[in-house]
C-alpha positions in Angstrom: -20.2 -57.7 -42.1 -18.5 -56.0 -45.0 -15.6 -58.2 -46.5 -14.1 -56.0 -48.9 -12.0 -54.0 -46.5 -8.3 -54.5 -45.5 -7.9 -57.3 -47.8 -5.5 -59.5 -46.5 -5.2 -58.3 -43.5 -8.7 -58.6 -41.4 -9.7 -62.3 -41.6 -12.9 -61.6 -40.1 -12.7 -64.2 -37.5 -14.6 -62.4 -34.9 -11.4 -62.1 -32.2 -12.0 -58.1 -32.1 -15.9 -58.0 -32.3 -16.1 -60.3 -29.0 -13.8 -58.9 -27.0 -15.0 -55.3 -27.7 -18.5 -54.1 -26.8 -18.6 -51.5 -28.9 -18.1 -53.7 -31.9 -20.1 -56.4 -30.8 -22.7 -53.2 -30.7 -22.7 -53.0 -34.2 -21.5 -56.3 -35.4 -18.9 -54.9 -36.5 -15.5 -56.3 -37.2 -11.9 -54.0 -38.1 -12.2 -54.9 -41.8 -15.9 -53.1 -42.0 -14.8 -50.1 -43.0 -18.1 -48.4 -44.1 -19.5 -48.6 -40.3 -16.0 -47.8 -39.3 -16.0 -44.6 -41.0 -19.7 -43.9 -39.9 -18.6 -44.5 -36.1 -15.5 -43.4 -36.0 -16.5 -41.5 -33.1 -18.1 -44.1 -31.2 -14.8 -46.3 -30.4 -13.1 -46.0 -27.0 -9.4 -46.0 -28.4 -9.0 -48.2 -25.7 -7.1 -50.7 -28.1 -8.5 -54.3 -27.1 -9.4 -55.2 -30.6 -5.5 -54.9 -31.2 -4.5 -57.1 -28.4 -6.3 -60.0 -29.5 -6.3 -59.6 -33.6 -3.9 -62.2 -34.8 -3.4 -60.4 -38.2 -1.7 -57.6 -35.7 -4.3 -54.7 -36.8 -4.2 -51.6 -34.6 -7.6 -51.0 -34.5 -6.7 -47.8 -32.2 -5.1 -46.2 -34.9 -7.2 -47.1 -37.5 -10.4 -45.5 -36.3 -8.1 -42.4 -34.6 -7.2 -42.4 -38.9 -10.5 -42.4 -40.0 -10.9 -39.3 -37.5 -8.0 -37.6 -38.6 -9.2 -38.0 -42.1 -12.6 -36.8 -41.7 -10.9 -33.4 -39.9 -8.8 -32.8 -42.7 -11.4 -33.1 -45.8 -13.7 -30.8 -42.7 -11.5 -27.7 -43.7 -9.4 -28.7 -39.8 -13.3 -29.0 -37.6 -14.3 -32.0 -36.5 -17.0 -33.2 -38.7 -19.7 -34.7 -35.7 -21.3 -32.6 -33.0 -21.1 -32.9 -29.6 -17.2 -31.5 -29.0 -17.9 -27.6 -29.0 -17.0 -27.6 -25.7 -14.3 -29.9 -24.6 -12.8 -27.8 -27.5 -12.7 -24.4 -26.4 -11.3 -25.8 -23.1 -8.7 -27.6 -24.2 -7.4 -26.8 -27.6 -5.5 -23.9 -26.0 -6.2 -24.8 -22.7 -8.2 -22.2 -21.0 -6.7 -22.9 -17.3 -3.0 -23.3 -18.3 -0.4 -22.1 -15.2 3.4 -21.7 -15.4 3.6 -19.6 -13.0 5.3 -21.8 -10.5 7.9 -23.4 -13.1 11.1 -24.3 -12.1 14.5 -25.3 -13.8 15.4 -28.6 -13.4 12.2 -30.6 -12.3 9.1 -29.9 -12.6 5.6 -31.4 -11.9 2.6 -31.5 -14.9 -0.7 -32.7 -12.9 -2.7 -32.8 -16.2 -6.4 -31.2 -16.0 -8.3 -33.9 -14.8 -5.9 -34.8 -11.9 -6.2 -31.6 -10.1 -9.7 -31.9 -10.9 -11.1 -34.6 -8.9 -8.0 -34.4 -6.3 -7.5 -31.1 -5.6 -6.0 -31.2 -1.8 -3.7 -34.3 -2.5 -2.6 -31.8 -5.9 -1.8 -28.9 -3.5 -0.7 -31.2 -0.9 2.2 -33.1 -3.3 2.6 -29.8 -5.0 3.8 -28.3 -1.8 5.8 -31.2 -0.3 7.8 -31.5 -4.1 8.6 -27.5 -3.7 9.7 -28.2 0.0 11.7 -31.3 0.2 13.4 -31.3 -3.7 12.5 -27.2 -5.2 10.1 -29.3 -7.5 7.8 -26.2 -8.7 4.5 -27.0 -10.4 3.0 -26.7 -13.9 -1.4 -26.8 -14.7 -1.3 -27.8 -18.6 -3.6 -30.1 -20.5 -1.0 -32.6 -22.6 -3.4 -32.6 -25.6 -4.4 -36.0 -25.3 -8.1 -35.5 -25.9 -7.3 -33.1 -29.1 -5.4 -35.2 -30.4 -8.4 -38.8 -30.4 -10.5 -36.2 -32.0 -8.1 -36.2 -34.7 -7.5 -32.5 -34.8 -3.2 -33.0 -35.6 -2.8 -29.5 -36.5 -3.7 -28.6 -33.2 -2.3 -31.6 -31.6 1.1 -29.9 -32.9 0.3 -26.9 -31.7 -0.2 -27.9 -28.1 3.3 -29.9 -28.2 5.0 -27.2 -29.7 3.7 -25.0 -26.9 4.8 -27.3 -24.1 8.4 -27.8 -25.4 8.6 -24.0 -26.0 8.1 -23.0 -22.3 9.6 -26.2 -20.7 12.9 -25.1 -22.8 12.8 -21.4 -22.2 12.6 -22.1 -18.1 15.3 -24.9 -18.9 13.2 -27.5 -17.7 15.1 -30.7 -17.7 12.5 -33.2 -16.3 8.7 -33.3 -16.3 7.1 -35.3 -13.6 3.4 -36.9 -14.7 0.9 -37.8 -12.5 -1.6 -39.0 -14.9 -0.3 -42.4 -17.1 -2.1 -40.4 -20.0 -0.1 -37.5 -19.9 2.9 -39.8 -19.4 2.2 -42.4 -22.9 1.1 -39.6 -24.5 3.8 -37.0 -24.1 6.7 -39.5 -22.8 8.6 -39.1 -26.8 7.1 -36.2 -28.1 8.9 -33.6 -25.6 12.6 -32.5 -25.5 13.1 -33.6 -21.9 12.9 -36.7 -19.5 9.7 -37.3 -18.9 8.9 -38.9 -15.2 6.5 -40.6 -13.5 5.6 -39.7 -10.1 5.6 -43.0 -8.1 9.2 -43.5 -9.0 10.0 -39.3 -8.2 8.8 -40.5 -4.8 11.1 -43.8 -4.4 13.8 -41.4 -5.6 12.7 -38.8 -2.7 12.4 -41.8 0.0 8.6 -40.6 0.8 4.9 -42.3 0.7 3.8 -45.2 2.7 3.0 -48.8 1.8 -0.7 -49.5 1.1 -1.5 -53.1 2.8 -4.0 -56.1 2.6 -5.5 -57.1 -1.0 -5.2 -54.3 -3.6 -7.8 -54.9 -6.5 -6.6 -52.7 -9.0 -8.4 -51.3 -12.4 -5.6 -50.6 -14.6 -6.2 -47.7 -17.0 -5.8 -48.0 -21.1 -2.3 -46.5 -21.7 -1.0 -49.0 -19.1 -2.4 -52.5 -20.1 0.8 -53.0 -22.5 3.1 -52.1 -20.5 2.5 -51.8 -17.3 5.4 -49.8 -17.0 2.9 -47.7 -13.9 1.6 -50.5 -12.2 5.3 -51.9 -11.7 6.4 -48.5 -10.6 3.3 -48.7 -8.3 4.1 -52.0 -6.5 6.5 -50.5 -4.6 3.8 -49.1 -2.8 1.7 -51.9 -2.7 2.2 -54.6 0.5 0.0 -57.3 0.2 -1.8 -59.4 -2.8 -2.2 -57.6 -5.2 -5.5 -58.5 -7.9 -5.4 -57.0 -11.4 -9.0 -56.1 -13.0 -8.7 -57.6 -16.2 -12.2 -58.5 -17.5 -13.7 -54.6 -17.7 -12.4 -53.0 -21.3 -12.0 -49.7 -20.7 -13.6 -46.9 -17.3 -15.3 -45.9 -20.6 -14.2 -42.2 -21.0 -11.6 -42.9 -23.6 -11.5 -42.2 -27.1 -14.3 -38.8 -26.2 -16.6 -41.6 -27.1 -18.7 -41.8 -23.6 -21.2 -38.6 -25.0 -22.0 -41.1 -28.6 -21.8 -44.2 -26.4 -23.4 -43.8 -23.2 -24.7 -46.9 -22.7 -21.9 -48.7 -23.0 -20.1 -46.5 -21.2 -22.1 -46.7 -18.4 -22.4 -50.3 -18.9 -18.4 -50.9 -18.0 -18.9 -49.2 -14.5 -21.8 -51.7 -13.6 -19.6 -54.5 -14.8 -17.4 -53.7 -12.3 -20.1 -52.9 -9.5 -21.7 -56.9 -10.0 -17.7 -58.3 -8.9 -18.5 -56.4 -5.6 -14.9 -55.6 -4.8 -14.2 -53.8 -1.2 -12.4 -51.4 -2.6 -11.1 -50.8 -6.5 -7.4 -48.8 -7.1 -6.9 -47.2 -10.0 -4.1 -44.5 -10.4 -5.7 -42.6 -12.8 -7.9 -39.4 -12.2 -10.2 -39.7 -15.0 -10.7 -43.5 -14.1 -11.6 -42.8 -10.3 -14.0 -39.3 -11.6 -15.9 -41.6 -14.1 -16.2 -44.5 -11.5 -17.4 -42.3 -8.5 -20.1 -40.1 -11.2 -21.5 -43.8 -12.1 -21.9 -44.3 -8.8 -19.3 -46.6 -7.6 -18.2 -46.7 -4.1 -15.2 -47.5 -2.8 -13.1 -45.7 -5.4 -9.4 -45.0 -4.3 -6.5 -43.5 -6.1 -3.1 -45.2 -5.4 -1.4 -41.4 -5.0 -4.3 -40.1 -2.5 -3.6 -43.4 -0.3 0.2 -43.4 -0.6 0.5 -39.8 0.3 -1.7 -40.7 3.3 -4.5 -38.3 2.5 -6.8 -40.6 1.0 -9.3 -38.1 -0.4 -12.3 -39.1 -2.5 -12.8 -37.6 -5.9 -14.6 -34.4 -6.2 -17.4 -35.3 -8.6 -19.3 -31.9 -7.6 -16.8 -29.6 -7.9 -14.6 -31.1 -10.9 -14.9 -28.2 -13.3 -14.5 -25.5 -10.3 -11.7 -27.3 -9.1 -10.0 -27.4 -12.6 -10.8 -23.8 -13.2 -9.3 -22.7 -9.6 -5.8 -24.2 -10.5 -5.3 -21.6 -12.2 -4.5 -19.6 -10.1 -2.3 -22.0 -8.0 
């Protein structure tokens, strides 16, 4: 390993590299800054290596950083291939929908949400409008922009948001996706909510029972400010995944790491669970395309529609909500 990097801070004691398989890939530690800077890419973001460094080193931030840094000596392009796409959808996001905002409270699926659920989407979207005037909002919250490291455009998309959330005098934004919620939940101008404790407010959804193994997704492990909102919901033992890192689609790393990527889901197969719970869309899409069965989404089950995610249709399914 490289020792000359973040001197008195990484003791290179190896805490990071085994609990991370990307690391451990490369042999890697968070005070090799060469490889860093070479596979800056290639990291999840999922933040492990920070839970367990005991010099306190966000290793997230670091390589998002190194990204950022690379973008801006680029001339503002990111400086690997393999993002043209997830670019051009998303930078100024090519589906967006306001036209069922409404004052007061509103509801932000995300993209990937109403992408592998759209009936339990349409389905929430209308009980919200009928039961509380709740209207409904398809936006991406610039999550995956911003882990490229493209901050000018990260601004942009926040900036956007704010500006027609305060011009329909939107005063609360309901997430259903615990990306949208970490990422956007101090960056906009009004309360940001999410959804599981909108429907303990509103009195509605029923109590999933039995044993509830549940995969909890990045932005949550911290905090687990969803999965307490979510026990409400949940009647039974409930079993918290801890041993898989990451569903391996964070950090836009699964197209430089697919093996690893890949290798998360059949971590999770070999435990042979009944069912796994996750309450994040891009966990249960990533899951299901690997091949997992048995996937459920806490929302889908709780709203008693219990619909599977839409691995063939994702992309027509995002491009249709459009037009909601």
């Amino acid at each position: 390993m490289i020792n000359d990097i973040l001197k008195g801070q990484c003791i290179h004691c190896g805490a990071c590299t085994r609990s991370c398989d990307f690391l451990e890939k490369y042999r890697i530690d968070l005070g090799s800054r060469e490889k860093m800077e070479e596979l800056a890419y290639h990291c999840f973001l999922c933040g492990k290596c920070s839970e367990v460094c005991p010099e306190g080193i966000d290793g997230r931030e670091e390589f998002l950083g190194i990204r950022r840094r690379q973008v801006q000596k680029n001339h503002e392009k990111v400086a690997v291939d393999g993002y043209d796409m997830l670019i051009a959808e998303k930078q100024n996001y090519i589906f967006r929908n306001y036209r069922n905002i409404t004052e007061g409270s509103v509801l932000f699926p995300g993209c990937n949400f109403p992408s592998f659920y759209p009936e339990t989407t349409k389905k929430l979207s209308a009980f919200l409008k009928k039961e509380a005037g709740i209207g409904t909002v398809y936006d991406c919250c610039g999550k995956p922009i911003a882990e490229l490291g493209l901050e000018e455009q990260e601004r942009k998309i926040i900036d956007r948001i704010n500006k027609r959330l305060r011009e329909a005098k939107v005063k609360e934004i309901i997430m259903l996706c615990p990306n949208c919620y970490y990422f956007l939940k101090d960056r906009l101008d009004v309360r940001v909510s999410g959804i599981y404790e909108v429907l303990k407010r509103l009195g509605a959804g029923r109590k999933i029972t039995g044993q509830t193994d549940i995969f909890i997704p990045c932005p949550d492990k911290k905090e687990k400010l969803w999965l307490s909102q979510i026990e409400d919901f949940l009647e039974g033992k409930v079993h918290v995944i801890e041993d898989i890192q990451c569903c391996g689609l964070g950090g836009c790393a699964r197209g430089k790491e697919p093996d690893i990527s890949g290798g998360f889901t059949e971590q999770l197969k070999r435990e042979e669970y009944p069912a796994i719970y996750t309450y994040c869309g891009s966990c249960a899409g990533k899951f299901a395309r690997d091949g997992m069965k048995g996937v459920h989404h806490v929302l889908a089950d709780v709203l008693k529609i219990r619909e599977e995610p839409d691995i063939a249709r994702s992309m027509i399914n995002r491009a249709k909500s459009k037009f909601w």
